[in-house]
LODREN-64177 format. One record per residue (C-alpha): residue in three letters; x, y, z. Coordinates in steps of 0.2 Angstrom, whole numbers, plus 2048, in hexadecimal, padded with zeros to 3 digits. Example, Ala and Ser with C-alpha at 12.3 -4.5 7.8 and 13.67 -1.06 7.14 Angstrom:
<atoms>
ALA83E7EA827/SER8447FB824/
</atoms>
This chain:
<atoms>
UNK73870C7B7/UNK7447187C2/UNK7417177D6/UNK73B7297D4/UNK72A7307D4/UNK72F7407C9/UNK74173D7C2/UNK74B74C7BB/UNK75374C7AA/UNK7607597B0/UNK75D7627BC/UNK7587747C1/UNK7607887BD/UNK7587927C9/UNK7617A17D0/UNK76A7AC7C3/UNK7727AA7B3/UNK7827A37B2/UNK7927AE7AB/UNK7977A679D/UNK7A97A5798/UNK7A77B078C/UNK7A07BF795/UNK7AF7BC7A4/UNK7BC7BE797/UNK7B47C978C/UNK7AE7DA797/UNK7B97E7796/UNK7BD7F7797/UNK7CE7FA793/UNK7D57FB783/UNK7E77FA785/UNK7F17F6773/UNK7FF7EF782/UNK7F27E1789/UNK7EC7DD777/UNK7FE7D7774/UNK7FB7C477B/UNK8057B2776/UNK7FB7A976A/UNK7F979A773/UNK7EA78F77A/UNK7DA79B77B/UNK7D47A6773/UNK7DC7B677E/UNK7D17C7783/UNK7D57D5792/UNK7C57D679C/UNK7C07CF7AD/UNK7AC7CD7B3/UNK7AD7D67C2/UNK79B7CA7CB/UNK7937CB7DB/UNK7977C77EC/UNK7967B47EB/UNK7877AF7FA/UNK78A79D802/UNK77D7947F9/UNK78779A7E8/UNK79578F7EE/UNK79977B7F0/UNK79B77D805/UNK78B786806/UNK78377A7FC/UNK78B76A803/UNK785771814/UNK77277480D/UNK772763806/UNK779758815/UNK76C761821/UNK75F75E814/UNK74F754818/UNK74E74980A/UNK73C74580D/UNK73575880D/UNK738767800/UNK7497697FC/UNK74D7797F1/UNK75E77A7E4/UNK7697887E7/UNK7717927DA/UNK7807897DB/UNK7787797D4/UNK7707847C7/UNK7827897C1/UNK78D77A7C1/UNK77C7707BA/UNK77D77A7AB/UNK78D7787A9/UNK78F7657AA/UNK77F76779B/UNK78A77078E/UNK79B764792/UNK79A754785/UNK7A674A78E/UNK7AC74D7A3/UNK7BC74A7A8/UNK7C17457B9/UNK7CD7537C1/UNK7D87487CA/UNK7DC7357CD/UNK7D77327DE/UNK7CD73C7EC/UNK7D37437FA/UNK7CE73A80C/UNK7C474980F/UNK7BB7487FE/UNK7B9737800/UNK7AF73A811/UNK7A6748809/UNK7A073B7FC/UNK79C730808/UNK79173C813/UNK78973F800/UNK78572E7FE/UNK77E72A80C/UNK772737808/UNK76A7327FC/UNK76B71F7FD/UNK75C71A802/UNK75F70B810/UNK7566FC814/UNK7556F5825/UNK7646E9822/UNK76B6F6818/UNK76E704827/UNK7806FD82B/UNK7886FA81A/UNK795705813/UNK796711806/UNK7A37107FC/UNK7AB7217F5/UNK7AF71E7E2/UNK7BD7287D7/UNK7BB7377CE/UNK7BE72C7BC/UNK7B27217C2/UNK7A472D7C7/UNK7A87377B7/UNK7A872A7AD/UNK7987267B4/UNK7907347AE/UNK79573379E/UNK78D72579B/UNK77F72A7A5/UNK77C739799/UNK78072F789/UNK77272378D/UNK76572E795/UNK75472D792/UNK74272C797/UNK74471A79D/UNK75671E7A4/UNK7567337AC/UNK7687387AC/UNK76B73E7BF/UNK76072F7C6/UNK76B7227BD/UNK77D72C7BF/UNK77872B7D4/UNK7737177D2/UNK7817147C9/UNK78E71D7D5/UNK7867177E5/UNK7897047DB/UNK7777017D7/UNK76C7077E9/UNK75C70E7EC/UNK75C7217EA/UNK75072D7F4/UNK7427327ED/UNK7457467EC/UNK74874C7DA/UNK75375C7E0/UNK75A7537EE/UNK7627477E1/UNK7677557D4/UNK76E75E7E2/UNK77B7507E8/UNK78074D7D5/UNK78575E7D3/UNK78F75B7E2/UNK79774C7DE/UNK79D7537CB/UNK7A47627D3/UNK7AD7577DE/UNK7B374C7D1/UNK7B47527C0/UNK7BC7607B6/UNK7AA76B7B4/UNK7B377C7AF/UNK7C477E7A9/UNK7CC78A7B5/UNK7DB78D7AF/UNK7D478E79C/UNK7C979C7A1/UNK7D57A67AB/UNK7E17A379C/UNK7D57B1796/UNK7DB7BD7A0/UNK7EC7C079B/UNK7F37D179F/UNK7FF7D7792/UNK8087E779E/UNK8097D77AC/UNK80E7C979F/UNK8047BD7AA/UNK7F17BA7AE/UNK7EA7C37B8/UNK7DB7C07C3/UNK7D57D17CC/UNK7C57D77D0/UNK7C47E67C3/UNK7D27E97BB/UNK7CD7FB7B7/UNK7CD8017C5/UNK7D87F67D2/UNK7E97F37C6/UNK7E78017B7/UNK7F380C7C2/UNK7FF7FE7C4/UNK7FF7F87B2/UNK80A8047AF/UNK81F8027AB/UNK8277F77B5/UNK8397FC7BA/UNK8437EF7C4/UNK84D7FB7CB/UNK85F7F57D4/UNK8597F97E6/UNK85D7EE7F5/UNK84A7E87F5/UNK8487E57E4/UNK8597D87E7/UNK8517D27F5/UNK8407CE7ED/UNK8487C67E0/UNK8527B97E7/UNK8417B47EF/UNK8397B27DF/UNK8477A77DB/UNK84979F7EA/UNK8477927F5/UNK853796802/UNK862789808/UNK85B780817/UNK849788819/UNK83F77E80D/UNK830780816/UNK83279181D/UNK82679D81A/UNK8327A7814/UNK83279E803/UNK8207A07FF/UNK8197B1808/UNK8227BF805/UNK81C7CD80C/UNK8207E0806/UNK81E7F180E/UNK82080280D/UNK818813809/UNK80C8157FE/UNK8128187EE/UNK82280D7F0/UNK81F8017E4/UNK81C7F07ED/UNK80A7ED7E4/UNK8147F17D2/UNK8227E57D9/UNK8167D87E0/UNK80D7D67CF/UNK81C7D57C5/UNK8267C97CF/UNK8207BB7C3/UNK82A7C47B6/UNK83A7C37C3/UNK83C7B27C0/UNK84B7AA7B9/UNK8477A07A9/UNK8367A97A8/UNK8387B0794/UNK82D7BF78D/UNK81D7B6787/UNK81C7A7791/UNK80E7B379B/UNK8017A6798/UNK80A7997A4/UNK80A7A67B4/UNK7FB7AD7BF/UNK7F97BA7CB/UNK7EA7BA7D7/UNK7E67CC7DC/UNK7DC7CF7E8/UNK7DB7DE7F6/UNK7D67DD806/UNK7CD7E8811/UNK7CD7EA825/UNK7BA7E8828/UNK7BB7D7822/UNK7B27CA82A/UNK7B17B7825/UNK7A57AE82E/UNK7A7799831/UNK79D790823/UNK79378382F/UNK799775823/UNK7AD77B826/UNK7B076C831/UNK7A9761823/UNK7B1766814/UNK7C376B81E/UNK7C575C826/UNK7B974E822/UNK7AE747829/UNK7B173C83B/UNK7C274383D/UNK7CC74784D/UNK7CF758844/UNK7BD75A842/UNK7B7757853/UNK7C676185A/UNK7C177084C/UNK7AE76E853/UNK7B376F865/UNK7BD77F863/UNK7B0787859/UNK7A4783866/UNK7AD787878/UNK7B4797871/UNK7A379C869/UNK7AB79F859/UNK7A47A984A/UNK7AF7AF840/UNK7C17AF835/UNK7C67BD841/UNK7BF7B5853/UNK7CB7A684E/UNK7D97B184C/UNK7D57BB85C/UNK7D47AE863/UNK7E37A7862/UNK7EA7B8867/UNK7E27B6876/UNK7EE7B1885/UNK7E07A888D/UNK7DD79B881/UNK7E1789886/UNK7F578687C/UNK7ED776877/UNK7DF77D86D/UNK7ED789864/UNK7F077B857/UNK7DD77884F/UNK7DA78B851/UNK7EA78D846/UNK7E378183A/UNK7D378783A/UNK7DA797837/UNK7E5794826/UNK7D4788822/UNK7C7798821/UNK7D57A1819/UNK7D879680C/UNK7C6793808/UNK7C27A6808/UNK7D17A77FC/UNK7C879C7F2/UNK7B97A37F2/UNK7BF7B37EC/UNK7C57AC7DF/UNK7B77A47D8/UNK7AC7B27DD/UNK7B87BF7D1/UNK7BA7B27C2/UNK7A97AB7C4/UNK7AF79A7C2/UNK7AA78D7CE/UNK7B877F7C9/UNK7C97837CF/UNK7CF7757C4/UNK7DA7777B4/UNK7E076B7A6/UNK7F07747A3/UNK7F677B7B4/UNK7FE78C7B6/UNK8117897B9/UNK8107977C7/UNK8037A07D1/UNK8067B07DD/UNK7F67B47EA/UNK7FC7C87EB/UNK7F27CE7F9/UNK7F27E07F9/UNK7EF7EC80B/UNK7F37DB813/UNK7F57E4824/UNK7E47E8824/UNK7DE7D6824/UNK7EA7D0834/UNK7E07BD834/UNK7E57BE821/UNK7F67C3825/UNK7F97B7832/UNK7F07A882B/UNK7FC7A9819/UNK80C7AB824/UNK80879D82F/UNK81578F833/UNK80B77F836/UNK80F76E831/UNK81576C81E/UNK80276A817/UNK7F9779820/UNK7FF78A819/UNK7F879180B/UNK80078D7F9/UNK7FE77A801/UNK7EF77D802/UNK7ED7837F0/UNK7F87737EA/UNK7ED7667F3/UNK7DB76E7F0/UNK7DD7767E0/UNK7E176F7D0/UNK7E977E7C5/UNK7FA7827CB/UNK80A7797CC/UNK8127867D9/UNK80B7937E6/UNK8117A17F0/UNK8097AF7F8/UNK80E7C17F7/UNK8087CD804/UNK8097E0801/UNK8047EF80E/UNK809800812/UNK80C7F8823/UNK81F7FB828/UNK8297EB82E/UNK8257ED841/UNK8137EE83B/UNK8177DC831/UNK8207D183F/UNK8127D884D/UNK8047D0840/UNK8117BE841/UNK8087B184D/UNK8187A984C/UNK82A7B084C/UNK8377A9840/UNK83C7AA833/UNK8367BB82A/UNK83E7C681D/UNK8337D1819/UNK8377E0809/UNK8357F280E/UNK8357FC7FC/UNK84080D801/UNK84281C7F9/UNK84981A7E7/UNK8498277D7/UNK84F8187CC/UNK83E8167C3/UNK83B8297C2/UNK84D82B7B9/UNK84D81B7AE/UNK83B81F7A9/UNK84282F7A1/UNK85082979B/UNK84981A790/UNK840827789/UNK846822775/UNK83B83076D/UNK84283D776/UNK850847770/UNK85D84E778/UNK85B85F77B/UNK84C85A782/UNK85384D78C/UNK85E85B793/UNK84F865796/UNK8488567A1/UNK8598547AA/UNK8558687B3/UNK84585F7BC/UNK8508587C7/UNK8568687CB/UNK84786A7D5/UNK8498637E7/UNK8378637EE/UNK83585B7DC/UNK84784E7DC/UNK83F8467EF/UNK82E8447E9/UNK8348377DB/UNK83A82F7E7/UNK82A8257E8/UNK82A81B7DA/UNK81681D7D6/UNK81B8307D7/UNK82982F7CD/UNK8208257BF/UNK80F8347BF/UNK81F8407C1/UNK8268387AF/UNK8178377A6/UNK8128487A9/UNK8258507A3/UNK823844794/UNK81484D791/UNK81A85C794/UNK82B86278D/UNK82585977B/UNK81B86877C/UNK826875780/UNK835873774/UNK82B869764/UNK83485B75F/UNK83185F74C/UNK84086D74E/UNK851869748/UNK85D864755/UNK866877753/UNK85587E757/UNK850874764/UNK86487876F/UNK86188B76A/UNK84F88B771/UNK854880782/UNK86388D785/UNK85789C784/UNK84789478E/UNK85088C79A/UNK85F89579C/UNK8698957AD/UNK8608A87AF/UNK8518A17AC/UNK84D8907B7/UNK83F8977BF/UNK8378917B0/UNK8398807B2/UNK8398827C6/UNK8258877C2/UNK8228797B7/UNK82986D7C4/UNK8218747D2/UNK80E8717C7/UNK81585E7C2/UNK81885C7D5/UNK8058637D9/UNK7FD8577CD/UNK8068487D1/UNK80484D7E3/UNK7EF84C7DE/UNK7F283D7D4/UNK7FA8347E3/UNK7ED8377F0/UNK7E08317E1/UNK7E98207E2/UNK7EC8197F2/UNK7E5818804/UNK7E582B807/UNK7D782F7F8/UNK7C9829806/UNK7CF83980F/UNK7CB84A80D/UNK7DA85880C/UNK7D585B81F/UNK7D684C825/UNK7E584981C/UNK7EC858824/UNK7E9850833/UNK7F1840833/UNK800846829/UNK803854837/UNK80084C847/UNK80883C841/UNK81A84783C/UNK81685184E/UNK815840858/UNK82483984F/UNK82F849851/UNK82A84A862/UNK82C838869/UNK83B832875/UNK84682586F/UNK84181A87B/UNK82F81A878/UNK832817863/UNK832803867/UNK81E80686E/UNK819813860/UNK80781285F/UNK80681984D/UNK80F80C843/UNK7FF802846/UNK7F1811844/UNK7E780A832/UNK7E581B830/UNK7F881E830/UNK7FA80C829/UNK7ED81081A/UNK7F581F814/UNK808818814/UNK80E82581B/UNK81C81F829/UNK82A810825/UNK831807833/UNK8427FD830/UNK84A7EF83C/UNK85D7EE839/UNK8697E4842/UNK8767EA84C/UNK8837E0848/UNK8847CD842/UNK87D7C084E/UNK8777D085B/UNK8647D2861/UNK8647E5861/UNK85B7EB851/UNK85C7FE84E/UNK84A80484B/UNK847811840/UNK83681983C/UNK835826830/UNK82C831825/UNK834833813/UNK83784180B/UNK82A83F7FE/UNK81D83A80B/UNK82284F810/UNK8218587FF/UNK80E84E7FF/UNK80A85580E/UNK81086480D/UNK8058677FB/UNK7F3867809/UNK7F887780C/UNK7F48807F9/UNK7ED87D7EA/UNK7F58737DC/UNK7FC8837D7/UNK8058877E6/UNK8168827E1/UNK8168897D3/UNK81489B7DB/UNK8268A57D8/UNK81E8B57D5/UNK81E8B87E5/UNK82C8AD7ED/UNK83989E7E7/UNK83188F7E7/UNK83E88A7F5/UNK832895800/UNK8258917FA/UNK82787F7FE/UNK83088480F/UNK81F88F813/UNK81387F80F/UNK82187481A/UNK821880829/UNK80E87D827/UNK80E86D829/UNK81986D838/UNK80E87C840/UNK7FD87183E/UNK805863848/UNK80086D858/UNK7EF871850/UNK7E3871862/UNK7D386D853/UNK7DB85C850/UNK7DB856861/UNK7CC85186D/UNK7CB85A87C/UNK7D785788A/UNK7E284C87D/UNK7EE85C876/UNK7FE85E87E/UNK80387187E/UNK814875878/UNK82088487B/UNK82888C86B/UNK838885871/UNK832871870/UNK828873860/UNK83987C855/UNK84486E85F/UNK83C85F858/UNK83F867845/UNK850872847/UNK86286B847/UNK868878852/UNK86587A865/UNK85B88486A/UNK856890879/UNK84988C886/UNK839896883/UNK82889888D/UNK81F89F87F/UNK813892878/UNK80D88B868/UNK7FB890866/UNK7F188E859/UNK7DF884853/UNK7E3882842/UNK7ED886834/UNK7EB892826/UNK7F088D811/UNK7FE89680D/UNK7FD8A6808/UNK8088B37FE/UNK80C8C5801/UNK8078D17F7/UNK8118E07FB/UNK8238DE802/UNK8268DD815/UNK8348E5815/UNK8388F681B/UNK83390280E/UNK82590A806/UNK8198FB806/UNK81B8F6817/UNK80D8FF81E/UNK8008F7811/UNK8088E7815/UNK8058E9829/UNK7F48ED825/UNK7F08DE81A/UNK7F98D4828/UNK7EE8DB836/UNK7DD8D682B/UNK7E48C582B/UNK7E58C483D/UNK7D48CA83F/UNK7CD8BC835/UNK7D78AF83E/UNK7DA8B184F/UNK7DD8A1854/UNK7E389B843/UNK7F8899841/UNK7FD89C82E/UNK80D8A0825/UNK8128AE816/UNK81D8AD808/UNK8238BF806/UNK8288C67F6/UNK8358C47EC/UNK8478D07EF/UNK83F8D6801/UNK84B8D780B/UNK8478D081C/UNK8418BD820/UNK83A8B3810/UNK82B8AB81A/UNK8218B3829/UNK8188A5835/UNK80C8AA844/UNK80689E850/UNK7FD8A6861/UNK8098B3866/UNK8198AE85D/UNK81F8B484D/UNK82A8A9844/UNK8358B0837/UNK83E8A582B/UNK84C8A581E/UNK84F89A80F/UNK860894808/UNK85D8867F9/UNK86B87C7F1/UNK86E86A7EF/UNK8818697EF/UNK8858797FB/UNK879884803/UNK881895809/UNK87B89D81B/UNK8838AC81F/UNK87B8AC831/UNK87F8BD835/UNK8788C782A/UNK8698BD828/UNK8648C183B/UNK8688D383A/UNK85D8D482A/UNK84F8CE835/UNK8518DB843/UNK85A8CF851/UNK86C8D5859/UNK8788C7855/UNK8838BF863/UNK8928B585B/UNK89D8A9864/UNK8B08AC85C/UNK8B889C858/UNK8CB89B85D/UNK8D68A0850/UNK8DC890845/UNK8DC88B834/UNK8CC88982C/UNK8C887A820/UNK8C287D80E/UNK8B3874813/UNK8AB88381D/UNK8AE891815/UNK89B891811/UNK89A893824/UNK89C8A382F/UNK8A489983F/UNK8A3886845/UNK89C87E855/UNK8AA87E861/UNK8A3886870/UNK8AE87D87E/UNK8BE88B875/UNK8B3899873/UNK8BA8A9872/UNK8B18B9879/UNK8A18BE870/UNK89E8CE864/UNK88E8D5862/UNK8868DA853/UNK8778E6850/UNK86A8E7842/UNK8658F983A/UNK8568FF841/UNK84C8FE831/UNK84D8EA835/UNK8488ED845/UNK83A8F6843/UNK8338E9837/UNK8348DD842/UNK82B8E8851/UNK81E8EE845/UNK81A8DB841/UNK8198D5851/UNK80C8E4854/UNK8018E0845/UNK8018CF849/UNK8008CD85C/UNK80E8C5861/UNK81A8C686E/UNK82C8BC868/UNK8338BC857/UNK83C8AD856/UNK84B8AA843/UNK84A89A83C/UNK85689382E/UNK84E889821/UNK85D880812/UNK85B872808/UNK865861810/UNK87786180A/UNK87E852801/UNK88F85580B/UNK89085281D/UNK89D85F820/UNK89186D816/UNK885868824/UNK88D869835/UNK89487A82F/UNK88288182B/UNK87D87B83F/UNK88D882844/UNK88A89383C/UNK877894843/UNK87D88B854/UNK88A89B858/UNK87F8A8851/UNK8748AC85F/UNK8678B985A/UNK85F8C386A/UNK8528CF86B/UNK83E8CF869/UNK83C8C2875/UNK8498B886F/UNK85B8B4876/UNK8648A486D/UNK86989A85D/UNK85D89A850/UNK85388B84A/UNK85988183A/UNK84D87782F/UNK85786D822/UNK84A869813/UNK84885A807/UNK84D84B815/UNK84383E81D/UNK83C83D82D/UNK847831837/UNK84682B84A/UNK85081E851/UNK85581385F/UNK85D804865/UNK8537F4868/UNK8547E386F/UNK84C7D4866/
</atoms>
């Protein structure tokens, strides 16, 4: 007869149902021909991924380990769901296996603590030890516990005698099924991990993948891989395939961490860097895992009570130092830990168990993510995964994450160690840590300094270009016919995000099929691409680019950080942030607060690069930026999706110079700022910070709430018949936004300035000259069109170079010859004056706006010709600005490491 009152056969399932392995493999959404398309190997393969709940600390082995060893055996004891699951299980296996040969010290203390449980001791008995067992004995046990179970014999009552080598049990049913449970998952192979995850097998990846919802997290990065030749691609290659000479043990061999804008291709890179590897063949997919998952910044991870237990055993030193820690410092959490050690008042002797306690709550919550995504309790596998990549994703926003994977302690405690010793189903680890934070951003997260080589993904068209030209189906005229996108400058910058430029080819794959149909002959097709797109006739195109850029512009913001912001307060973060990095000394860049803004940090929009000076120096030159892309993106806020395709009424040069002169204005918005925080600005500093010339000192200031969309004239503002209708229109506008600034695209062939800006009491009147290889300025006439009296500084009398002739005089003011005055036509004049009336303003101010010249000599002759063209009159007396379109965003200085 058993020593048990009411003995259990099996045990209990309350709690909900488990998720079997069929539904985790099996729900899914997508049907994608490309995933379908898996090695035939092993398991039965399908492309879906159970996304199940948050996973509560009784639905976990640590929660339930801690219930149990505070239970009192001699009252009511109730199962948790945990128990349930893994009791189920063990009931549908014939046969367990044991996972590994022999425990762990600190599963053999964990045993122990089990045992001594449920043993129930005689007086002369209270002393004896408990021996721990091996996981083929203890399975073994069970085996032939369940083979032989019956009335006489219940199985989980005669498994327990057996293992604790034929003792008295307590006399609490629940008690008992509890600590089997305990003991199998310890030991034996319940649930094949790497069988089940051999189900999710991604096609477009060529690997497993484990993510929470495929659908919605990794659908927009399934989509073609280009391993462009970049410098960062190079660079993350050779750490795939490293280890490095010497550095073993470095962190640098398994975290990599990669940064850059949104858009820049780190996540893409991230997830296919299992396909980087040398050796690795097309099909072998079912050998390799990635482990998705994305962090966020509220996370908090709270100590599990039993963490001292189950990370270090039981009586250890490391235990009791653990316990101490956790108890003078009043610790709660994953993130108290790592502010802690932050902290310059904690005691450097504590530093080490806090570091270990650290990378021990990161690991376990690793885990448990895990296991809460897959829904299987085992991380245990009969055929282990040859390679396994943890990609976190928004890394920066997590810094006790960051910091815990990145740690250099002792060869044991970092995480893919971690992952080898505690886990059963891969053979290598590594860690790839992905953020829109900027390098500065990365090494500020470090705890420890050493070495680090993180990846910053630049700007690089490489994937929009080989995209397109992979493109077999295409033919040629239409091949030529997607060569004139490039044309496009707002359009040639924006691909230069690499998420943009795969939307960008997409949508012109989409597109020109449609406009010349490929079921013409070859002679049809050249005839009709000469007459639609002929050289008199790019506008065309130009229109068709400029909607492609609007849509992949939406389609962006839908897919990172900046879709949890409105256009507003995207307006605002993009403008003050460009206004604060135009504005900032040189010596004030190495404290820049807004490298390390989330909200900055979420949207991706700066980069910040570390380069050395020379070999063997400590002087880095810093360099934060905002790319050029990053500015055709922001620029789009102020207009519809349809604004840049607007050339009715002006190029669509202007038109993107108009929405980029809005974005400069709106930096100085007062709206954006709290009160007493906005620093006033004259005219003079604002047009400084943007222009390549130098400029005059003004007192009139930049005054203005907000900022209008752009708008279009709809009569010319020009001298001539429409003028007055136009004045009128203008002085409406002003009537209905006094304290608003805005600008206007004027009409087409009006000759005067091609965009009108008002801000307060300044009148801003600006000229556009667009060419990728050679803009023209002719400086003079351009002011006197405008109404402004032109002052030129003579150059002496030499030889001119065949590089300037584009250029009216260069910048050689130290041999200046004496000055000759020009004056406009009154007409000019007198649209200038009328302006200023219907608008309000006081000072007129010219401003230059041309595309950035591939030459440098093109480039220093434009500033010469604007620099020695000084325009006077209407409350203006000096050079005009010059904006030069389609760069990045670049301040740098000197520092010392």
């Amino acid at each position: 007869m058993s020593d048990i009152p009411n003995p259990l056969i099996f045990g209990l399932t309350p709690g909900k149902a488990k998720i079997s392995r069929d539904e985790r493999t099996s729900m899914n959404n997508e049907t994608s021909s490309e995933d379908n398309k898996v090695p035939t190997k092993r398991v039965k393969i399908s492309d879906g991924l159970a996304t199940v709940p948050k996973i509560e600390p009784n639905e976990t082995f640590a929660g339930t380990l801690k219930i149990f060893l505070e239970a009192d055996v001699a009252g009511d004891f109730q199962l948790t769901p945990w128990v349930g699951k893994i009791m189920d299980t063990v009931g549908e296996n014939e046969e367990l296996v044991a996972k590994k040969k022999e425990f762990t010290t600190e599963e053999d203390n964990t045993i122990i603590s089990i045992f001594n449980v449920i043993w129930k001791r005689d007086e002369g008995e209270k002393e004896d030890p408990v021996d721990a067992r091996t996981p083929g004995v203890i399975a073994a046990v069970w085996n032939e516990a369940k083979t032989k179970a019956s009335e006489e014999n219940p199985l989980i009552p005669t498994f327990l005698r057996r293992c604790l080598q034929r003792k008295r049990l307590v006399e609490n049913g629940t008690v008992l099924t509890c600590a089997a449970a305990l003991l199998l998952e310890l030991s034996s192979a319940i649930e094949d991990f790497c069988q089940l995850v051999r189900g999710m097998y991604r096609g477009k990846f060529d690997c497993c993948v484990i993510v929470e919802n495929y659908e919605t997290q990794l659908d927009i990065l399934s989509d073609e891989f280009v391993a462009d030749e970049s410098d960062e691609m190079g660079s993350i290659f050779r750490w795939v395939n490293g280890p490095g000479k010497g550095i073993d043990n470095a962190r640098v061999n398994y975290a990599l961490s990669i940064g850059g804008e949104s858009g820049s291709g780190k996540t893409h890179a991230a997830l296919h860097c299992i396909n980087l590897l040398e050796g690795k063949r097309k099909g072998d997919g079912l050998e390799y895992l990635n482990i998705y998952i994305k962090l966020t910044g509220g996370l908090e991870y709270e100590i599990p009570v039993s963490c001292v237990r189950v990370y270090y055993g039981e009586g250890t030193d490391e235990g009791k130092a653990a316990t101490d820690v956790i108890e003078k410092y009043n610790l709660r959490t994953a993130r108290a830990v790592d502010n802690q050690m932050q902290d310059k008042a904690t005691d450097e002797n504590d530093l080490s168990t806090l570091r270990r306690l650290r990378v021990s709550l990161c690991f376990d919550f690793l885990c448990k993510e895990i296991q809460r995504i897959t829904g299987c309790l085992s991380l245990w596998g009969s055929e282990k995964f040859r390679r396994v990549h943890i990609i976190l994703d928004e890394a920066a926003v997590c810094p006790w994450v960051y910091r815990s994977v990145n740690q250099i302690y002792k060869d044991e405690m970092y995480i893919p160690s971690l992952f080898s010793q505690k886990t059963g189903f891969g053979e290598y680890f590594a860690v790839i840590c992905c953020s829109t934070a900027n390098e500065t951003l990365f090494e500020n997260l470090l705890s420890t300094q050493g070495l680090f080589y993180p990846v910053i993904m630049c700007p690089c068209d490489a994937v929009y270009t080989k995209i397109l030209s992979s493109e077999k189906r295409m033919s040629e005229p239409v091949k030529k016919m997607v060569a004139l996108f490039l044309r496009n400058d707002f359009f040639w910058k924006l691909v230069e995000n690499r998420r943009c430029g795969v939307f960008a080819a997409k949508l012109i794959r989409e597109s020109v099929v449609h406009m010349i149909p490929e079921g013409n002959s070859i002679e049809d097709q050249s005839e009709e691409l000469s007459t639609f797109f002929s050289q008199a006739d790019m506008e065309s195109i130009t229109s068709i680019a400029g909607f492609i850029v609007c849509v992949v512009v939406a389609q962006y913001k839908m897919s990172n950080g900046g879709k949890n912001f409105n256009t507003k307060k995207m307006r605002q973060l993009a403008a003050t942030t460009i206004r604060t990095l135009l504005c900032c000394p040189k010596e004030s860049l190495r404290t820049f607060s807004l490298i390390k803004d989330p909200d900055v940090v979420q949207t991706g929009m700066l980069g910040v690069i570390t380069t050395p000076v020379e070999a063997g120096s400590n002087e880095k030159e810093l360099l934060i930026s905002v790319s050029a892309a990053q500015l055709v993106m922001a620029a789009t806020n102020y207009g519809g999706r349809s604004l840049l395709t607007m050339n009715a009424s002006g190029g669509s040069f202007e038109v993107f110079s108009a929405a980029l002169f809005s974005l400069y204005l709106d930096g100085y918005s007062r709206s954006y700022y709290e009160a007493g925080k906005y620093e006033e600005s004259t005219i003079s500093a604002f047009l400084q910070s943007v222009s390549a010339t130098t400029l005059v000192r003004s007192d009139a200031m930049v005054n203005h709430k907000n900022v209008r969309p752009v708008m279009f004239a709809q009569h010319q503002i020009a001298g001539g018949g429409y003028l007055e209708t136009a004045l009128s229109e203008l002085e409406s506008l002003v009537g209905q936004s006094k304290e608003s600034a805005f600008v206007i695209v004027n009409c087409r062939g009006a000759n005067y300035a091609d965009l009108m800006a008002k801000s307060g009491d300044v009148l801003y009147l600006l000229q556009c000259k667009a060419s990728r290889e050679n803009p023209t300025l002719h400086a003079t006439d351009e002011l006197l069109k405008m109404g402004f009296s032109v002052v030129v500084q003579k150059p002496p009398e030499e030889p001119q170079s065949k590089s300037s002739e584009n250029a009216e005089t260069p910048n050689n003011s130290s041999r200046q010859k004496p000055v000759e005055i020009k004056q406009p036509s009154s007409a000019a004049m007198n649209t200038t004056k009328s302006l200023l009336s219907a608008l309000g303003c006081k000072t007129a101010v010219p401003v230059f706006v041309c595309t950035e010249p591939k030459a440098d000599h093109v480039k220093t002759n434009l500033k010469s010709a604007v620099q020695t063209h000084h325009a006077k009159g209407f409350g203006w007396g000096g050079s005009a600005a010059l904006l030069f379109v389609g760069r990045s965003i670049e301040q740098s200085t000197i520092i010392s490491i």
